[in-house]
The first five atom37 places (N, CA, C, CB, O) and aatype in JSON, in Angstrom:
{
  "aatype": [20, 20, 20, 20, 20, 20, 20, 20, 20, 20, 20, 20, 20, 20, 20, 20, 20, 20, 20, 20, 20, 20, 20, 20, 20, 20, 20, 20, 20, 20, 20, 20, 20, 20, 20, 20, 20, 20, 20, 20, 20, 20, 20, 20, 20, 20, 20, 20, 20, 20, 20, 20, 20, 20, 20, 20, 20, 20, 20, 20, 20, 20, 20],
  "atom_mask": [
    [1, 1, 1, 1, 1],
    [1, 1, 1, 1, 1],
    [1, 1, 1, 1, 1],
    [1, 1, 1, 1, 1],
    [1, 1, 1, 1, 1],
    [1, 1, 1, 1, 1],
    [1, 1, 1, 1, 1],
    [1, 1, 1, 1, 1],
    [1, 1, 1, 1, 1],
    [1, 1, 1, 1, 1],
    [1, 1, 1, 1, 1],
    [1, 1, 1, 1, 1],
    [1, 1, 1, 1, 1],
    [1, 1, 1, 1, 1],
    [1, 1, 1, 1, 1],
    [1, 1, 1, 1, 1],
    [1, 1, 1, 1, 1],
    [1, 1, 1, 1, 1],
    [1, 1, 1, 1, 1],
    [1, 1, 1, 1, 1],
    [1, 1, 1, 1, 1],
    [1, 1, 1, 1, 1],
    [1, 1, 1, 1, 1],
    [1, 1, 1, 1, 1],
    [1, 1, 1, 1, 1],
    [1, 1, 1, 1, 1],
    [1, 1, 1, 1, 1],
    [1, 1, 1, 1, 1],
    [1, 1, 1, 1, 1],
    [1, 1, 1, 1, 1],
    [1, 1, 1, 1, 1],
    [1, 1, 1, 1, 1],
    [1, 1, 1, 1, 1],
    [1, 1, 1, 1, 1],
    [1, 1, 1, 1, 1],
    [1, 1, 1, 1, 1],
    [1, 1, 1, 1, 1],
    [1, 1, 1, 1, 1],
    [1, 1, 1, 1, 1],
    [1, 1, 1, 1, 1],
    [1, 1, 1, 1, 1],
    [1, 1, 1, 1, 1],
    [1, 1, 1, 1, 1],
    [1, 1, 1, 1, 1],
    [1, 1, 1, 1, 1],
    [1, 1, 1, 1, 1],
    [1, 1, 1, 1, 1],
    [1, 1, 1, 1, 1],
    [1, 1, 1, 1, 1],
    [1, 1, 1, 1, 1],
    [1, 1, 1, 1, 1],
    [1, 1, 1, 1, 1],
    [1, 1, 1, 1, 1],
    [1, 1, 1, 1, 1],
    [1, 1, 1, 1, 1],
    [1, 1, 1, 1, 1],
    [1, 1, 1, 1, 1],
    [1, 1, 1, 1, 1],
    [1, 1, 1, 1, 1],
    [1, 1, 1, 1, 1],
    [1, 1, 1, 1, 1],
    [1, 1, 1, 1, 1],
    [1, 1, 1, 1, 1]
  ],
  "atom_positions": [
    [[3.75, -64.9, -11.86], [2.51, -64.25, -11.47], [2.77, -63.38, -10.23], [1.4, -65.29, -11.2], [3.34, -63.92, -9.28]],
    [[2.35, -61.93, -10.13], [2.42, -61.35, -9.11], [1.06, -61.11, -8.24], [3.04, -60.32, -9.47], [0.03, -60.57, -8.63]],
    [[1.36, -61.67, -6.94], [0.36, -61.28, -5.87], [0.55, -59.82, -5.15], [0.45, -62.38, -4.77], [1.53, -59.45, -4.51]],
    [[-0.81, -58.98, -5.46], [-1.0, -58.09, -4.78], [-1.66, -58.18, -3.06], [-1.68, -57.47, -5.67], [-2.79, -58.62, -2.86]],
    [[-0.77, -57.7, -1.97], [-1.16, -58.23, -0.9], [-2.21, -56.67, 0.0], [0.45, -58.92, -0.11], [-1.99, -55.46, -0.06]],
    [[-3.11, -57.32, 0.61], [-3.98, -56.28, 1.09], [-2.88, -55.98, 2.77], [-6.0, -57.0, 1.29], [-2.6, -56.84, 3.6]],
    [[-2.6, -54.9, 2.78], [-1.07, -55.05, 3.77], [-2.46, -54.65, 5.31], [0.92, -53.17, 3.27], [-3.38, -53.84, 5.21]],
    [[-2.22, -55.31, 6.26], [-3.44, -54.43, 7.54], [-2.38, -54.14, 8.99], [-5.25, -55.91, 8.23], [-1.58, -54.99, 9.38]],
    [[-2.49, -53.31, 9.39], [-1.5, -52.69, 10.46], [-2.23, -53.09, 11.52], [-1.17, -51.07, 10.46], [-3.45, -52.99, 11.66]],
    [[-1.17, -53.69, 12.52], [-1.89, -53.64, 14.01], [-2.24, -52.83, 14.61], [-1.42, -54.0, 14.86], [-1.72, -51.71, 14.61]],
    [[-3.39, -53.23, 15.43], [-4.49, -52.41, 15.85], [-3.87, -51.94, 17.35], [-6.06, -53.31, 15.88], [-4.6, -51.39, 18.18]],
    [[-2.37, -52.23, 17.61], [-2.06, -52.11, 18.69], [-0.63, -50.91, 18.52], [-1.89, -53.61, 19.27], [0.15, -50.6, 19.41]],
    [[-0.64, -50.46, 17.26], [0.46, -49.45, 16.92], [0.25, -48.56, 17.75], [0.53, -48.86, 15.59], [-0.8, -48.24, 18.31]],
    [[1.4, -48.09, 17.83], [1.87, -46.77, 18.68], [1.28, -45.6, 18.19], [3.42, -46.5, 18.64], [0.93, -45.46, 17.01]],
    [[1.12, -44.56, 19.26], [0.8, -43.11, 18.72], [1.2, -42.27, 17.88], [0.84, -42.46, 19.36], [2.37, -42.55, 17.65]],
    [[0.96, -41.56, 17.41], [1.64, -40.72, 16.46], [1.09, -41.23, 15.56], [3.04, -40.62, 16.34], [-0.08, -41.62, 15.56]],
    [[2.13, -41.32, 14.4], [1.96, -41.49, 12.94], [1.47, -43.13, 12.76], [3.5, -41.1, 12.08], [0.91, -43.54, 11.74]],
    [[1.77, -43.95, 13.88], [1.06, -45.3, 13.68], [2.08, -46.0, 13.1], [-0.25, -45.32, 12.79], [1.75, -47.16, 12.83]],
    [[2.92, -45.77, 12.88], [4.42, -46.52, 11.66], [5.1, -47.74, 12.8], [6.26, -44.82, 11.1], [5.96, -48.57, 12.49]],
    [[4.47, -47.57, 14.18], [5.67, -48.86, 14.79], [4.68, -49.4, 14.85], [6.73, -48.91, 16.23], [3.78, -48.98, 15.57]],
    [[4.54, -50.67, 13.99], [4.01, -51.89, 14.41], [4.37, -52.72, 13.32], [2.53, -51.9, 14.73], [5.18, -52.34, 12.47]],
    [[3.69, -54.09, 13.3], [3.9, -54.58, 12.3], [2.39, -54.49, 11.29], [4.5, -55.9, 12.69], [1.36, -53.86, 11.54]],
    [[2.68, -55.37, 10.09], [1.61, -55.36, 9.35], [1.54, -56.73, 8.7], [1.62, -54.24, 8.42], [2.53, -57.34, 8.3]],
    [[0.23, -57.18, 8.62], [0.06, -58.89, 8.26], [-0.79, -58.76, 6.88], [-0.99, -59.96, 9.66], [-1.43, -57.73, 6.67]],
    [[-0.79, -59.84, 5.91], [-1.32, -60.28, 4.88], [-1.46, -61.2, 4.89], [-1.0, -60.12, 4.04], [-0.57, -61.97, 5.27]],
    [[-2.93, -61.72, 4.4], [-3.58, -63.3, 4.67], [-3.34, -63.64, 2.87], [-5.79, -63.37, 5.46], [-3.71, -62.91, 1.95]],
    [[-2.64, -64.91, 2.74], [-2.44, -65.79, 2.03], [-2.99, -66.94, 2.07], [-1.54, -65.88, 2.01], [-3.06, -67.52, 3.16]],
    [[-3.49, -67.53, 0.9], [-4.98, -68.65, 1.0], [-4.3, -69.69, 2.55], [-5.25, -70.1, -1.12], [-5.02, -70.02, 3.49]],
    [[-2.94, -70.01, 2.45], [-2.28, -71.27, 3.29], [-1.61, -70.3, 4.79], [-0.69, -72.25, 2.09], [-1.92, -70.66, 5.92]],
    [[-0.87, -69.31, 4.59], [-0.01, -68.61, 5.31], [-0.43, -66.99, 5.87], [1.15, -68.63, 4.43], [-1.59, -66.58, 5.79]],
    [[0.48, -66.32, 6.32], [0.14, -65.03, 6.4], [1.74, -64.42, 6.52], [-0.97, -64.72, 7.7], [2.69, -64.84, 7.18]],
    [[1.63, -63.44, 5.75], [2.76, -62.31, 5.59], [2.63, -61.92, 6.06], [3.13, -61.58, 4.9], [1.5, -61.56, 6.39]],
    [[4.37, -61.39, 6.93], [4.18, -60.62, 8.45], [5.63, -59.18, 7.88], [4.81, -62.17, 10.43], [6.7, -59.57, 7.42]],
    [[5.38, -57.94, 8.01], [6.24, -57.36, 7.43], [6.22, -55.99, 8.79], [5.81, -57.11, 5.67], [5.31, -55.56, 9.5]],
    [[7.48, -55.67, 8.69], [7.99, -53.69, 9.68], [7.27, -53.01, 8.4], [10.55, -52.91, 9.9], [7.49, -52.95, 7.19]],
    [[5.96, -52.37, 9.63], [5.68, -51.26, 8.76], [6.49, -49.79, 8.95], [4.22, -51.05, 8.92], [5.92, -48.78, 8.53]],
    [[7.58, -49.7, 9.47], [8.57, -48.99, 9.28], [9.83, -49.0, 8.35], [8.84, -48.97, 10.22], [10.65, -48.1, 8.17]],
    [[9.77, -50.28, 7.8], [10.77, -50.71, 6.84], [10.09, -52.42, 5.64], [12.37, -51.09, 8.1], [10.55, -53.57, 5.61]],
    [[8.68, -51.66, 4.74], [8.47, -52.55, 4.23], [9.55, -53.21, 3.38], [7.53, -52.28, 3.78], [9.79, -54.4, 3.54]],
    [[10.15, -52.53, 2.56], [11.02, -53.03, 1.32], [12.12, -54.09, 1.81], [11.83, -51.7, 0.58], [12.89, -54.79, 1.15]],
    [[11.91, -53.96, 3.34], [13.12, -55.04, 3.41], [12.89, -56.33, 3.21], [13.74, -55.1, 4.62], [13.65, -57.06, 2.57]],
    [[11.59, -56.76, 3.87], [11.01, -58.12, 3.12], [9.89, -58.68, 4.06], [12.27, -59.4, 2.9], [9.27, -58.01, 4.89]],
    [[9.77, -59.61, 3.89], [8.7, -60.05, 4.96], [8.77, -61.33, 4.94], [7.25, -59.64, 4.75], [9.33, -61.79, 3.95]],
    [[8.36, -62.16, 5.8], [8.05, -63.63, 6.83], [6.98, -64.08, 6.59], [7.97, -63.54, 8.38], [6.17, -63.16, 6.48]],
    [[6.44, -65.26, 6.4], [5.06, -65.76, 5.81], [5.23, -67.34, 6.92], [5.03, -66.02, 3.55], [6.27, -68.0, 6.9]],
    [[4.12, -67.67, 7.76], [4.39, -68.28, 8.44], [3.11, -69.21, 7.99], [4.7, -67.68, 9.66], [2.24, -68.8, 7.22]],
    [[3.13, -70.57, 8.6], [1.51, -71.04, 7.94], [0.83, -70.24, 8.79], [0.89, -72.8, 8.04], [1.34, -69.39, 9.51]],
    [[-0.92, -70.64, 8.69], [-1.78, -69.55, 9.62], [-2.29, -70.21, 10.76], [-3.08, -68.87, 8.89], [-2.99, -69.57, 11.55]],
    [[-2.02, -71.47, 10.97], [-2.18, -72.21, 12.2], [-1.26, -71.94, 13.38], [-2.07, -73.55, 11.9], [-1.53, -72.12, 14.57]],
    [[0.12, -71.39, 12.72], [0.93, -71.5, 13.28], [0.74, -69.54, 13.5], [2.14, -72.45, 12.56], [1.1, -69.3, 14.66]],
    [[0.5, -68.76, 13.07], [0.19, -67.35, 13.58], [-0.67, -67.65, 14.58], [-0.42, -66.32, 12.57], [-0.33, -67.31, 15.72]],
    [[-2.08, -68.41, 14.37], [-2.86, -68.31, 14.66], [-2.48, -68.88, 16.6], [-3.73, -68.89, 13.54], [-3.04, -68.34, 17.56]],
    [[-1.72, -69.71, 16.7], [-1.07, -69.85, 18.12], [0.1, -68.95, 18.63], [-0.55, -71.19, 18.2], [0.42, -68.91, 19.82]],
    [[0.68, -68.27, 17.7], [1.51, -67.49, 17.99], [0.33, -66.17, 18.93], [2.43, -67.11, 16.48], [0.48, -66.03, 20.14]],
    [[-0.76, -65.31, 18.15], [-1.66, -64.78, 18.19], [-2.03, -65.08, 19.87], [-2.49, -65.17, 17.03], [-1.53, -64.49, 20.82]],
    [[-2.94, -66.03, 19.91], [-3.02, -66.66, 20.84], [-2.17, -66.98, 22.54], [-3.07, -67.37, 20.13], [-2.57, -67.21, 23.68]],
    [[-1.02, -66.84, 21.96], [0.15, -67.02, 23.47], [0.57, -65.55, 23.51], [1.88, -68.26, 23.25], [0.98, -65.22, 24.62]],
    [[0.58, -64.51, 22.5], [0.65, -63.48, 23.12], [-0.62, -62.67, 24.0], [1.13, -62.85, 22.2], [-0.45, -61.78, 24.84]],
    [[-1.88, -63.26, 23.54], [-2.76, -62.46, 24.1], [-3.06, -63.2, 25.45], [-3.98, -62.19, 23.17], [-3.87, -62.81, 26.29]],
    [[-2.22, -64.44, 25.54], [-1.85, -64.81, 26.85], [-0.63, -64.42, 27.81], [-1.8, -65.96, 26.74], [-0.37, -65.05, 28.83]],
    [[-0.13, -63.62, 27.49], [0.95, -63.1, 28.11], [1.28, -61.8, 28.81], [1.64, -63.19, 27.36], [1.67, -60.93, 28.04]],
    [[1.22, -61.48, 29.99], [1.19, -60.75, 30.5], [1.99, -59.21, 30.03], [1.41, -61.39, 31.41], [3.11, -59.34, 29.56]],
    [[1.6, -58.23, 30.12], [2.54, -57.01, 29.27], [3.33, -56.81, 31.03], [1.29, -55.06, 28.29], [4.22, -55.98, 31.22]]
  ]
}
């Protein structure tokens, strides 16, 4: 069975053409994390508890 994934780009991409960032897909358990500069290479699916703290400690982290 093939899953079609709704791909969504961060809202924090760079100027221009918008191509450096990444891009996430929500999966019922996980979320697909893929370079939207180089989709075909593959992508990372992490559970979503575990994005969801990842998420979290970066928007705790100082730039």
């Amino acid at each position: 069975m093939t899953v079609l994934l709704r791909w969504q780009k961060s809202s924090y991409s760079e100027g221009g053409d918008g191509n450096t960032c990444v891009e996430t897909a929500a999966l019922p358990t996980r979320v697909a994390i893929r370079d939207s500069k180089a989709p075909s290479r593959g992508t990372v699916t992490i559970p979503v508890g575990s994005f969801a703290a990842l998420i979290q400690s970066l928007k705790r982290t100082p730039v």
